[in-house]
MINULUM-264229 format. One line per field, with one value per residue (C-alpha): residue in three letters; x, y, z. Coordinates in nm, 2 decimals. Last residue first. Layout:
code	ALA|...
px	X|...
py	Y|...
pz	Z|...
This chain:
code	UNK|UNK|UNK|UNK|UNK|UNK|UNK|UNK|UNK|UNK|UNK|UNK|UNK|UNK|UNK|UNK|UNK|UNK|UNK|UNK|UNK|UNK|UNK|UNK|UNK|UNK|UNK|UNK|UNK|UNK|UNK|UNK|UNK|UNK|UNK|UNK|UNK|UNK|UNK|UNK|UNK|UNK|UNK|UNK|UNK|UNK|UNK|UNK|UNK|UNK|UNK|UNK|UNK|UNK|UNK|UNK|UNK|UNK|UNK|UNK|UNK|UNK|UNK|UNK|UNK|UNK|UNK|UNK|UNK|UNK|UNK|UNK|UNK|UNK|UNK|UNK|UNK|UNK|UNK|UNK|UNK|UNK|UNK|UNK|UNK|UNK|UNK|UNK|UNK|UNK|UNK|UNK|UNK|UNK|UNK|UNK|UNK
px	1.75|1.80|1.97|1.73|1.72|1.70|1.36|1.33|1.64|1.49|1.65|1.88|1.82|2.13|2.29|2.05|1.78|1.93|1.97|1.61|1.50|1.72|1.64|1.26|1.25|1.44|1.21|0.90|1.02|1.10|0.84|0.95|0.74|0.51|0.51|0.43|0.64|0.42|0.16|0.35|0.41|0.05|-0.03|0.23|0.14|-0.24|-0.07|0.14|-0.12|-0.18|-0.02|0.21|0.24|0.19|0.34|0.62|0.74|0.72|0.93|1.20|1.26|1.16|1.30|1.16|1.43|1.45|1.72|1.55|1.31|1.53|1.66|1.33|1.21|1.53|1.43|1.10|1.20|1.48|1.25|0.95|1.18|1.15|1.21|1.11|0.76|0.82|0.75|0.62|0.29|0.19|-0.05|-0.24|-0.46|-0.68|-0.84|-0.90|-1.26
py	-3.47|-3.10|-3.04|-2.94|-2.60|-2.52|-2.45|-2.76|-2.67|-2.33|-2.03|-1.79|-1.51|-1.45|-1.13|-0.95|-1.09|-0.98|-0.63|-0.61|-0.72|-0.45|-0.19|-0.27|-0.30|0.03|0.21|0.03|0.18|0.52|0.74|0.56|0.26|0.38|0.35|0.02|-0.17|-0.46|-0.24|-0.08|-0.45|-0.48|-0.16|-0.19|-0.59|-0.44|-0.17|-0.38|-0.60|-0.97|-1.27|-1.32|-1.16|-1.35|-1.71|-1.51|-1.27|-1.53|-1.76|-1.50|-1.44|-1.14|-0.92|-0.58|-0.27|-0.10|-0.26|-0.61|-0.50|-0.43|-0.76|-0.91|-0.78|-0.88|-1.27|-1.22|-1.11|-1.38|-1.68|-1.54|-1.55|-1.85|-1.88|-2.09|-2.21|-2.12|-1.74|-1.79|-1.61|-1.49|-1.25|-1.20|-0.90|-0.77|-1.14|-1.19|-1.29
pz	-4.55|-4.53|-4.18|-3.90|-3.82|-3.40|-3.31|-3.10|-2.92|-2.83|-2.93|-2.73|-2.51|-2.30|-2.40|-2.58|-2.37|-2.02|-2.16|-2.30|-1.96|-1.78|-1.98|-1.99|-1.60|-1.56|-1.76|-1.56|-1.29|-1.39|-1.15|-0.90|-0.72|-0.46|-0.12|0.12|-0.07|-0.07|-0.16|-0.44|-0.54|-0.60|-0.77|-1.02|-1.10|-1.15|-1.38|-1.58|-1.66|-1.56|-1.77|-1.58|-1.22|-0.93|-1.05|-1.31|-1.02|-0.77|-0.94|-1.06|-0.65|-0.48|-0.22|-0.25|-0.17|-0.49|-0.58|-0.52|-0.72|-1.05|-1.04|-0.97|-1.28|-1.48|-1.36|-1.43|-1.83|-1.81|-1.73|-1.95|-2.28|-2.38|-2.75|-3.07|-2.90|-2.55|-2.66|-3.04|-3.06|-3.39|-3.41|-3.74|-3.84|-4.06|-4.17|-4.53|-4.61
């Protein structure tokens, strides 16, 4: 039996993208009024959903995040990885021996 689907996960593997992502999320916080660091935003928030991160930093707001929050999130993130995202040095090509 063939399987239907296969998910390959490669963040810290090849990449890491998880420092810029929280790091572009804090960004766009801080704008907004909410000072967090990079480190909190990856302790209290990966691996949960966007929603549940939503609700809890619209408590800590006290009001709710605009409409385009998680727009300017994505912009910012995919910004930060065009411009900084680079390969792990383990994933680098080794010369043919």
């Amino acid at each position: 039996m063939s399987p239907d689907l296969v998910i390959f996960d490669c963040d810290g593997v090849l990449i890491d993208s998880e420092p810029l992502a929280c790091a572009a999320g804090a960004e766009v916080l801080a704008q907004l009024g909410l000072a967090v660091t990079a480190a909190e935003i990856g302790r209290r928030f990966l691996g949960r959903s966007a929603a549940a991160m939503q609700a809890e930093l619209e408590r800590d707001l006290g009001r709710p995040l605009p409409a385009d929050f998680a727009a300017r999130c994505e912009a910012r993130v995919l910004e930060a990885f065009r411009g900084r995202l680079q390969a792990l040095p383990q994933a680098a090509p080794r010369p043919p021996r």
